[in-house]
PQR file with spaces between the fields and no chain letter, atoms N, CA, C, O and H, PARSE charges and radii, in Angstrom:
ATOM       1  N    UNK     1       0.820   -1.187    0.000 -0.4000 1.5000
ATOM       2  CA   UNK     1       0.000    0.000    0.000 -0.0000 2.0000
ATOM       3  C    UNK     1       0.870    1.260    0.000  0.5500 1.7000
ATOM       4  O    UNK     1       0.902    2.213   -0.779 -0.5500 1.4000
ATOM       5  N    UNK     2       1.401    1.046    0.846 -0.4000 1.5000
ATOM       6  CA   UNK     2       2.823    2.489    1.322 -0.0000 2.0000
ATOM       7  C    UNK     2       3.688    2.414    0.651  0.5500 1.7000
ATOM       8  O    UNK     2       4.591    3.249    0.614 -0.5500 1.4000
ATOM       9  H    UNK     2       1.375    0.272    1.479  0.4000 1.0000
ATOM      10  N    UNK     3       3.616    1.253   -0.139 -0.4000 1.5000
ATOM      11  CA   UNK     3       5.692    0.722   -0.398 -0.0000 2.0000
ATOM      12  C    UNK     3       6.136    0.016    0.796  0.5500 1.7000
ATOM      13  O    UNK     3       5.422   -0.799    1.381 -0.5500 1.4000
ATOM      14  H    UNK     3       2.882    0.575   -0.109  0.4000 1.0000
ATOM      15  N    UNK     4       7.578    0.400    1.237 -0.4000 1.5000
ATOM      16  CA   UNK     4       7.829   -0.382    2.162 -0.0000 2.0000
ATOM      17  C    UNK     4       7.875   -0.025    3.626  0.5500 1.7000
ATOM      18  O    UNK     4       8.541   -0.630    4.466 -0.5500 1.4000
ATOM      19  H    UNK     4       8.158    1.062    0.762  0.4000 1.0000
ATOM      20  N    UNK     5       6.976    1.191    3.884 -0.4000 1.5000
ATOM      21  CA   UNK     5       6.962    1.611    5.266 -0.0000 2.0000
ATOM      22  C    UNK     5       5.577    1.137    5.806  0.5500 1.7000
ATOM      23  O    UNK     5       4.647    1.294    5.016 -0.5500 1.4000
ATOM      24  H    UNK     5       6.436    1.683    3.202  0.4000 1.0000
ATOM      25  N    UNK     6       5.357    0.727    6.704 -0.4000 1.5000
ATOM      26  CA   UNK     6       4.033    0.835    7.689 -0.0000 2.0000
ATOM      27  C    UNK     6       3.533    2.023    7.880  0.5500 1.7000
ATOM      28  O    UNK     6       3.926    3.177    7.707 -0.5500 1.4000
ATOM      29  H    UNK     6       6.113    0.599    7.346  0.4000 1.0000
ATOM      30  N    UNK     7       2.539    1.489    8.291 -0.4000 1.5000
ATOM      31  CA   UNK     7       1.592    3.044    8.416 -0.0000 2.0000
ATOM      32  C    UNK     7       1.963    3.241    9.760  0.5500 1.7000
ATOM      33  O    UNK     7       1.681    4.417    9.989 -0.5500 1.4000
ATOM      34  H    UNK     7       2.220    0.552    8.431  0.4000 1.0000
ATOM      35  N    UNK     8       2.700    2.458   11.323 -0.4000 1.5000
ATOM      36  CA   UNK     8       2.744    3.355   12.556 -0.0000 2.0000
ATOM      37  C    UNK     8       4.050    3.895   11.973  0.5500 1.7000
ATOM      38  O    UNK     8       4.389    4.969   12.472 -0.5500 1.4000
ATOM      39  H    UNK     8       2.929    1.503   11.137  0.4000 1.0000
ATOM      40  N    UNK     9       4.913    3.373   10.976 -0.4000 1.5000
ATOM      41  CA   UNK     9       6.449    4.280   11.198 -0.0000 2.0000
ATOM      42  C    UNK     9       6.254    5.308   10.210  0.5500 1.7000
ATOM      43  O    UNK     9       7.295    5.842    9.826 -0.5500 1.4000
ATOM      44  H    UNK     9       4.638    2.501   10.571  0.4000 1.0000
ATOM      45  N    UNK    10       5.057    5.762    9.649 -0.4000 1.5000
ATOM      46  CA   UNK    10       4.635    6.847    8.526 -0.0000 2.0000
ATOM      47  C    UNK    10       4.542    7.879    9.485  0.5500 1.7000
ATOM      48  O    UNK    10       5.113    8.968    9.531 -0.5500 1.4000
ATOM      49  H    UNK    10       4.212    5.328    9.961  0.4000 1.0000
ATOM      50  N    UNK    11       3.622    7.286   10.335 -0.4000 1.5000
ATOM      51  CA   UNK    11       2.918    8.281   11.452 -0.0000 2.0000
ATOM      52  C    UNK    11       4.006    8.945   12.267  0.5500 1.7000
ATOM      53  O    UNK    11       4.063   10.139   12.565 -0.5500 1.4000
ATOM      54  H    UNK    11       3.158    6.401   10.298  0.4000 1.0000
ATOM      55  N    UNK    12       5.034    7.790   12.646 -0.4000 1.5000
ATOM      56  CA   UNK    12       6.034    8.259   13.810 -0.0000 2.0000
ATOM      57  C    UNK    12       7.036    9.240   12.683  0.5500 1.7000
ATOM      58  O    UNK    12       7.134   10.451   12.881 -0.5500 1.4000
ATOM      59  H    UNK    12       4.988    6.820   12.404  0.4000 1.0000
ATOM      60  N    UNK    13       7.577    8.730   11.789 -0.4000 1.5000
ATOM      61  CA   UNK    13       8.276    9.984   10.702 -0.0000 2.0000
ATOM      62  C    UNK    13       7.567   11.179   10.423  0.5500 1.7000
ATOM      63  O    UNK    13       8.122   12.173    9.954 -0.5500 1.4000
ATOM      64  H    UNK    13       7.497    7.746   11.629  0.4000 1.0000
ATOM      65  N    UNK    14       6.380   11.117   10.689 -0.4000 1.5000
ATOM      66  CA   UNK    14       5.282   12.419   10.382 -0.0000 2.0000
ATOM      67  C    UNK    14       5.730   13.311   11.545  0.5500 1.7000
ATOM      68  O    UNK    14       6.456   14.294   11.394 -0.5500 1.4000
ATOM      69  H    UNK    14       5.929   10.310   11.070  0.4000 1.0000
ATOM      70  N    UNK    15       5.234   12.884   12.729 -0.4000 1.5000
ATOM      71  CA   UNK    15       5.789   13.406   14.006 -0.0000 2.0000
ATOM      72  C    UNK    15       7.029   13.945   13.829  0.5500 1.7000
ATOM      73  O    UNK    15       7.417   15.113   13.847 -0.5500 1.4000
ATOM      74  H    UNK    15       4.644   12.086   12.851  0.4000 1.0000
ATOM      75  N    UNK    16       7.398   13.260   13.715 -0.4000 1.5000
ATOM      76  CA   UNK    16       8.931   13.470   14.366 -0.0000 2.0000
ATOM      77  C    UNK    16       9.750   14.562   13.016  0.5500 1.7000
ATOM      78  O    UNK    16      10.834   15.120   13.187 -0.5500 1.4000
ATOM      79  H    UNK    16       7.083   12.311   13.701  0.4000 1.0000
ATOM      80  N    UNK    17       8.874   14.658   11.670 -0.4000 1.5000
ATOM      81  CA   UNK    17       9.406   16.119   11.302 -0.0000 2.0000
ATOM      82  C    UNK    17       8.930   17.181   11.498  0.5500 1.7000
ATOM      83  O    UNK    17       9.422   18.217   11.051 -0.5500 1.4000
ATOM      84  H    UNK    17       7.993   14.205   11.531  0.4000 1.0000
ATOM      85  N    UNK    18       7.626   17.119   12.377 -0.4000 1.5000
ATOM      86  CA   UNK    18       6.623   18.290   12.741 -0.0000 2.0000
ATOM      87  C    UNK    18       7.159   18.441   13.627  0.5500 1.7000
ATOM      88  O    UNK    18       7.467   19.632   13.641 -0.5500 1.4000
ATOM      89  H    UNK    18       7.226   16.277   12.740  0.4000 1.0000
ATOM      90  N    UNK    19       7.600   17.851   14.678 -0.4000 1.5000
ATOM      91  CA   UNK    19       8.287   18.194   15.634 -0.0000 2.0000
ATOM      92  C    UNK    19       9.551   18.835   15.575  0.5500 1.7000
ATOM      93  O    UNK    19       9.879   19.676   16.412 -0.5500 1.4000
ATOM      94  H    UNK    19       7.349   16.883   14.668  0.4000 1.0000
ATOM      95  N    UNK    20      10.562   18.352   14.269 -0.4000 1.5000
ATOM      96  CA   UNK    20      11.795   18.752   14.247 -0.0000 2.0000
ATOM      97  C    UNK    20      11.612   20.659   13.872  0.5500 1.7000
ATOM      98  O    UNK    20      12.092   21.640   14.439 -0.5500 1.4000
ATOM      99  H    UNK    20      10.295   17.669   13.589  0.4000 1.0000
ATOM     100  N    UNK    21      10.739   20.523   12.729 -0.4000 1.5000
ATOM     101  CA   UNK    21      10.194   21.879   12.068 -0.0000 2.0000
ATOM     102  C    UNK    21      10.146   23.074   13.236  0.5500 1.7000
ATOM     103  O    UNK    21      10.727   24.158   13.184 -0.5500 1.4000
ATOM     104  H    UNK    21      10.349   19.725   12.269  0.4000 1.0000
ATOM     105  N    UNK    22       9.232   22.535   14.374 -0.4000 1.5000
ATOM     106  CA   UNK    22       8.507   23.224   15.163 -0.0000 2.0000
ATOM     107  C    UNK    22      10.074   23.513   16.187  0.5500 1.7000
ATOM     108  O    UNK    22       9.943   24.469   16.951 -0.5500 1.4000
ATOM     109  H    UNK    22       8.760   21.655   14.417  0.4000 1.0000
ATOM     110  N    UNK    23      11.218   22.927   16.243 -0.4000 1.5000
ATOM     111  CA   UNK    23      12.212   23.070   17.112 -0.0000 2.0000
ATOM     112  C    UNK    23      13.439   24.318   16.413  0.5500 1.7000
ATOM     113  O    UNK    23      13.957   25.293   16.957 -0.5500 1.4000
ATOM     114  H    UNK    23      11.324   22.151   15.622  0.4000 1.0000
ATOM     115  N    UNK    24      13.604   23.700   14.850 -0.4000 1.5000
ATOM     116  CA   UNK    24      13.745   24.933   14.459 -0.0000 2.0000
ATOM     117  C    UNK    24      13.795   26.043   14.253  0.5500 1.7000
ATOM     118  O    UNK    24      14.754   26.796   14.084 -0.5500 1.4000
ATOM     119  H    UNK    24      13.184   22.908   14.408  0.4000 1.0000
ATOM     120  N    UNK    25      12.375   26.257   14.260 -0.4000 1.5000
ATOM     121  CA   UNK    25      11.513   27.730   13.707 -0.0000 2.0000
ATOM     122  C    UNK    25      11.387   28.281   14.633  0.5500 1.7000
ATOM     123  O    UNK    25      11.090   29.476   14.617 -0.5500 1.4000
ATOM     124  H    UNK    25      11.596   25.646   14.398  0.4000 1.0000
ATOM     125  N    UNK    26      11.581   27.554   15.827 -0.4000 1.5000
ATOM     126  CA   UNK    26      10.959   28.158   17.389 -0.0000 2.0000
ATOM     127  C    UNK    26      11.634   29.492   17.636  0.5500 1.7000
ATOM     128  O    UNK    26      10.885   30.465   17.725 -0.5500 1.4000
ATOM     129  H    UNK    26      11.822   26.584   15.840  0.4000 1.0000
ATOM     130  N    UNK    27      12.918   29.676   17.758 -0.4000 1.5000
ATOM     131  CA   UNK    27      13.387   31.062   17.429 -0.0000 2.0000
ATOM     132  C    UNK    27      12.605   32.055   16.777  0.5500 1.7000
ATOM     133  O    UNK    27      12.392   33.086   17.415 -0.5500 1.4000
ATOM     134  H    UNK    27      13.526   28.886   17.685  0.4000 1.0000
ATOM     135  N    UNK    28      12.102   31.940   15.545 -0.4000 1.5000
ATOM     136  CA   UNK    28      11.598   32.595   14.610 -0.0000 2.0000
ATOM     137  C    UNK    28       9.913   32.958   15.431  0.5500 1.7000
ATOM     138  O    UNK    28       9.307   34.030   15.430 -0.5500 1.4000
ATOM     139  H    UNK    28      12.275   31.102   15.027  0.4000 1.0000
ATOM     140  N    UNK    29       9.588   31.894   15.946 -0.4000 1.5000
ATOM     141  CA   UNK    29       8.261   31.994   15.989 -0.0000 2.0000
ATOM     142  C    UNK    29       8.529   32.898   17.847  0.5500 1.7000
ATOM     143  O    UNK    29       7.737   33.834   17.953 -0.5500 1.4000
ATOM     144  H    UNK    29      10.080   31.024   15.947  0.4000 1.0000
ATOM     145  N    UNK    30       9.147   32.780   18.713 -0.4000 1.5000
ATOM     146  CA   UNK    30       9.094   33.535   19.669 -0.0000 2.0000
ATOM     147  C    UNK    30       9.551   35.353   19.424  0.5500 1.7000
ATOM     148  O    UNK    30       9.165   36.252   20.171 -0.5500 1.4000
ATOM     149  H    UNK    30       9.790   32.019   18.627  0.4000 1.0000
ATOM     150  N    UNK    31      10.480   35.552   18.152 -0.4000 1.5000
ATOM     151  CA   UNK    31      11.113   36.596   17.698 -0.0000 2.0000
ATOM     152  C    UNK    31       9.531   37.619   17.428  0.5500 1.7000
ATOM     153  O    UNK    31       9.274   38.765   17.796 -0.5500 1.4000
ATOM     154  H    UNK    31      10.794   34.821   17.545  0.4000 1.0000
ATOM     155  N    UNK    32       8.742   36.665   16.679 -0.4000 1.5000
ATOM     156  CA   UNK    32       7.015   37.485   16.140 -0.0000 2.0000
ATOM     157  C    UNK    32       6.321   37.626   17.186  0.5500 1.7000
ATOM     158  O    UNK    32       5.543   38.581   17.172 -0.5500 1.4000
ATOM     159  H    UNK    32       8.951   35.734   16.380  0.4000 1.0000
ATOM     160  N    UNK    33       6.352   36.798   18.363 -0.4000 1.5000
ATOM     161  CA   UNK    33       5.778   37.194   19.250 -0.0000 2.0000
ATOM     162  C    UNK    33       6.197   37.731   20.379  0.5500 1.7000
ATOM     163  O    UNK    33       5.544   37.655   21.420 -0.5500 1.4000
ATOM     164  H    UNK    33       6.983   36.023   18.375  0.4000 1.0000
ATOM     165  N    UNK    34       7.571   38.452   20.257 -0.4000 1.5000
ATOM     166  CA   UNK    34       7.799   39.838   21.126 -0.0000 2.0000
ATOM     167  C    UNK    34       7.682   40.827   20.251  0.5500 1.7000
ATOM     168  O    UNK    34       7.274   41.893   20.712 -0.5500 1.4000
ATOM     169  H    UNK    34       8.102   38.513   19.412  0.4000 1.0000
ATOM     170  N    UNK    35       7.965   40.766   18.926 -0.4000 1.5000
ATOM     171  CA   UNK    35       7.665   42.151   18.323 -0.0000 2.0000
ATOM     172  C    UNK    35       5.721   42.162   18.302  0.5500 1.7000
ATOM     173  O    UNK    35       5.116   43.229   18.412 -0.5500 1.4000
ATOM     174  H    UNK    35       8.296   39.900   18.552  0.4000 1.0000
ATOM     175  N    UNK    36       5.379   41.536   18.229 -0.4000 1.5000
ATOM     176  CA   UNK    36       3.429   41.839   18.130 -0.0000 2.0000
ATOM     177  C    UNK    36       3.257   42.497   19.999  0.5500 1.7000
ATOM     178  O    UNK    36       2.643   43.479   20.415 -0.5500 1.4000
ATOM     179  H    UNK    36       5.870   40.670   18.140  0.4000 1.0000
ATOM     180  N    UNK    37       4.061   41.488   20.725 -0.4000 1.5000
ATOM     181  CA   UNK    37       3.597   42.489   22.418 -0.0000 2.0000
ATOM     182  C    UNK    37       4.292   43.709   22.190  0.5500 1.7000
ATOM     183  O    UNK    37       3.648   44.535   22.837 -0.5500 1.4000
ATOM     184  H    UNK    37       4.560   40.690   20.386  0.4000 1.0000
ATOM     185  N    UNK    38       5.657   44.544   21.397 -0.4000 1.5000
ATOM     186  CA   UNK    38       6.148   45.833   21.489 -0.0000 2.0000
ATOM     187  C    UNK    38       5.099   46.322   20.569  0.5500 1.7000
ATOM     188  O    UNK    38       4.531   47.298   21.060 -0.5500 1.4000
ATOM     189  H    UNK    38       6.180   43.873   20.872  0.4000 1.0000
ATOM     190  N    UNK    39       4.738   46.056   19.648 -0.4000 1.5000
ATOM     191  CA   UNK    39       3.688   46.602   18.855 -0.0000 2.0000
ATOM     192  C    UNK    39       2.392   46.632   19.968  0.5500 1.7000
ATOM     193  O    UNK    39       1.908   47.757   19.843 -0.5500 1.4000
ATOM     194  H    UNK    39       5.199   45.264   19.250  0.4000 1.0000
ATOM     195  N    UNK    40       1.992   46.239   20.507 -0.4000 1.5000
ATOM     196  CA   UNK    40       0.801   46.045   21.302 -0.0000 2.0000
ATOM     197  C    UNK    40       0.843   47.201   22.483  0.5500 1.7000
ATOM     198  O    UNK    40      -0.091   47.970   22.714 -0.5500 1.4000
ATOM     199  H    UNK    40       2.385   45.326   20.608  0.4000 1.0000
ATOM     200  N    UNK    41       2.041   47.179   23.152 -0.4000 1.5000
ATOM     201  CA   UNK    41       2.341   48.400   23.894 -0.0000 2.0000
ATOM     202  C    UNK    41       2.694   49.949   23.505  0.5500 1.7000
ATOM     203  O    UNK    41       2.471   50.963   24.167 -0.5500 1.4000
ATOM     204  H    UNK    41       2.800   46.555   22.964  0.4000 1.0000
ATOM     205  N    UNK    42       3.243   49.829   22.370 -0.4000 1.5000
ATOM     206  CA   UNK    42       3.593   50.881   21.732 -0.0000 2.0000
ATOM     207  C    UNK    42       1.984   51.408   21.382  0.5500 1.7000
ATOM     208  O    UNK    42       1.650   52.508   21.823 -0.5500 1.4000
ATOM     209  H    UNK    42       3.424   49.005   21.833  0.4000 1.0000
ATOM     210  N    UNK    43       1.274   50.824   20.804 -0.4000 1.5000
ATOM     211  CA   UNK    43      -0.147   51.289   20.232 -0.0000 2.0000
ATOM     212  C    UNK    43      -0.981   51.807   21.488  0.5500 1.7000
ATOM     213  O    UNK    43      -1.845   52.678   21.388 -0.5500 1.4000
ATOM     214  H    UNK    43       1.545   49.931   20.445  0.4000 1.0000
ATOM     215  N    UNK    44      -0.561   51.057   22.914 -0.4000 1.5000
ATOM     216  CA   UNK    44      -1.141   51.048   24.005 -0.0000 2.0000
ATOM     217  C    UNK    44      -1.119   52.341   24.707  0.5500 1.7000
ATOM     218  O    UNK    44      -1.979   52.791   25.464 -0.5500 1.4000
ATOM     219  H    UNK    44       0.141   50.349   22.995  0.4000 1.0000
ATOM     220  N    UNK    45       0.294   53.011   24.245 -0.4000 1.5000
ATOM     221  CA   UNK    45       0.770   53.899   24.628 -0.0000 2.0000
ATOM     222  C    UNK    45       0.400   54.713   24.191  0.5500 1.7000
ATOM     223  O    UNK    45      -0.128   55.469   25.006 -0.5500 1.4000
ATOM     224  H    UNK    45       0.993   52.645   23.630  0.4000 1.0000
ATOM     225  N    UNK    46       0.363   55.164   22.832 -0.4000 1.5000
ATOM     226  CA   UNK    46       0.087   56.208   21.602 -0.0000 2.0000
ATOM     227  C    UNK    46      -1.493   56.398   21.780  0.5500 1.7000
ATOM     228  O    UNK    46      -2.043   57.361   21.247 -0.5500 1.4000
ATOM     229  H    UNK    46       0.792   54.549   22.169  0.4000 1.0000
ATOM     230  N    UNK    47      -2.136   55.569   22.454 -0.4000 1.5000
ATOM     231  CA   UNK    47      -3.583   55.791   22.764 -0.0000 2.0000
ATOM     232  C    UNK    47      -3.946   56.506   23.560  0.5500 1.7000
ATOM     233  O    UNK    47      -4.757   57.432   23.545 -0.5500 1.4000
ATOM     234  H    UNK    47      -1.688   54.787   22.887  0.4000 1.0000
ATOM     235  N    UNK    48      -3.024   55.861   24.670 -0.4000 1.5000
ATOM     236  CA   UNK    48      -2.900   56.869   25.993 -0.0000 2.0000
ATOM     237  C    UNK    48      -2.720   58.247   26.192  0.5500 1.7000
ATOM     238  O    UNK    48      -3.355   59.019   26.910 -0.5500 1.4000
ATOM     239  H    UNK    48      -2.366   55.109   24.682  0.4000 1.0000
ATOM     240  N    UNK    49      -1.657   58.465   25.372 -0.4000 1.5000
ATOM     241  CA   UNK    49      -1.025   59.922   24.935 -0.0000 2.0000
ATOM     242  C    UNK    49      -1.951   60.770   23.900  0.5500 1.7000
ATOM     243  O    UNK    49      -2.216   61.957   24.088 -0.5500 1.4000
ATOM     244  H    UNK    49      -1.141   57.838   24.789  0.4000 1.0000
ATOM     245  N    UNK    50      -2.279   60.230   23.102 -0.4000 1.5000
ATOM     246  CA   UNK    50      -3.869   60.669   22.467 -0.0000 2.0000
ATOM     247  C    UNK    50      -5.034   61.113   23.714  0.5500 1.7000
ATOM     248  O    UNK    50      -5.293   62.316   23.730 -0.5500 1.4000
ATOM     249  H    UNK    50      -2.064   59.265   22.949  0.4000 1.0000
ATOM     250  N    UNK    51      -5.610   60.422   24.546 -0.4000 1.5000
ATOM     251  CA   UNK    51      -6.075   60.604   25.019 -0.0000 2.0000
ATOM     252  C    UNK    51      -6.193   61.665   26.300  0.5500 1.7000
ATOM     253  O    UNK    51      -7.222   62.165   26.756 -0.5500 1.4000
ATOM     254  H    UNK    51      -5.399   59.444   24.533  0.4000 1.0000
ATOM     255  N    UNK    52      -5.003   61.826   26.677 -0.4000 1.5000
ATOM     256  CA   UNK    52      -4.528   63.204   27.628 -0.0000 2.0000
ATOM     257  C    UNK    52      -4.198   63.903   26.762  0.5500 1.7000
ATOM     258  O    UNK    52      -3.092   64.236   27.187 -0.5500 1.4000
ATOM     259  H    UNK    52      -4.167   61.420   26.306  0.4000 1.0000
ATOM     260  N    UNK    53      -4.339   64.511   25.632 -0.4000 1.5000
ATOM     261  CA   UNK    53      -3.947   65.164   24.852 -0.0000 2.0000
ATOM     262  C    UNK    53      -5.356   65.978   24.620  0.5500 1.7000
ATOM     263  O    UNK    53      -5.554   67.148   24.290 -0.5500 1.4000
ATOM     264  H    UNK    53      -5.237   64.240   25.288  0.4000 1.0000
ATOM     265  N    UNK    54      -6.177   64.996   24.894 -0.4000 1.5000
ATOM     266  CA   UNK    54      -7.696   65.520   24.429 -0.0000 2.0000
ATOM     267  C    UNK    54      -8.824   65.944   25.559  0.5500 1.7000
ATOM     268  O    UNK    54      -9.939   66.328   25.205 -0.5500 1.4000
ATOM     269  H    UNK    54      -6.016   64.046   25.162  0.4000 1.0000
């Protein structure tokens, strides 16, 4: 059906590059989510300052 792999060692190779991917990128993916919280505060701020302004 597969050729010559089984379907649990398809599954476990599936894993185990989603997992590798996800160990990788992890840098990348924590890097977007401090710049979206400085973006989030910065906007937080600029609202604020808008608002005593008015």
């Amino acid at each position: 059906m597969f050729g010559r792999l089984t379907l649990p060692q398809l599954l476990f190779a599936s894993i185990l590059g989603i997992a590798g991917g996800l160990y990788i990128y992890q840098p990348i993916f924590e890097q977007y989510y401090r710049d979206q919280m400085e973006l989030k505060e910065k906007l937080k701020l600029a609202q604020e300052s808008e608002e005593k302004k008015s």
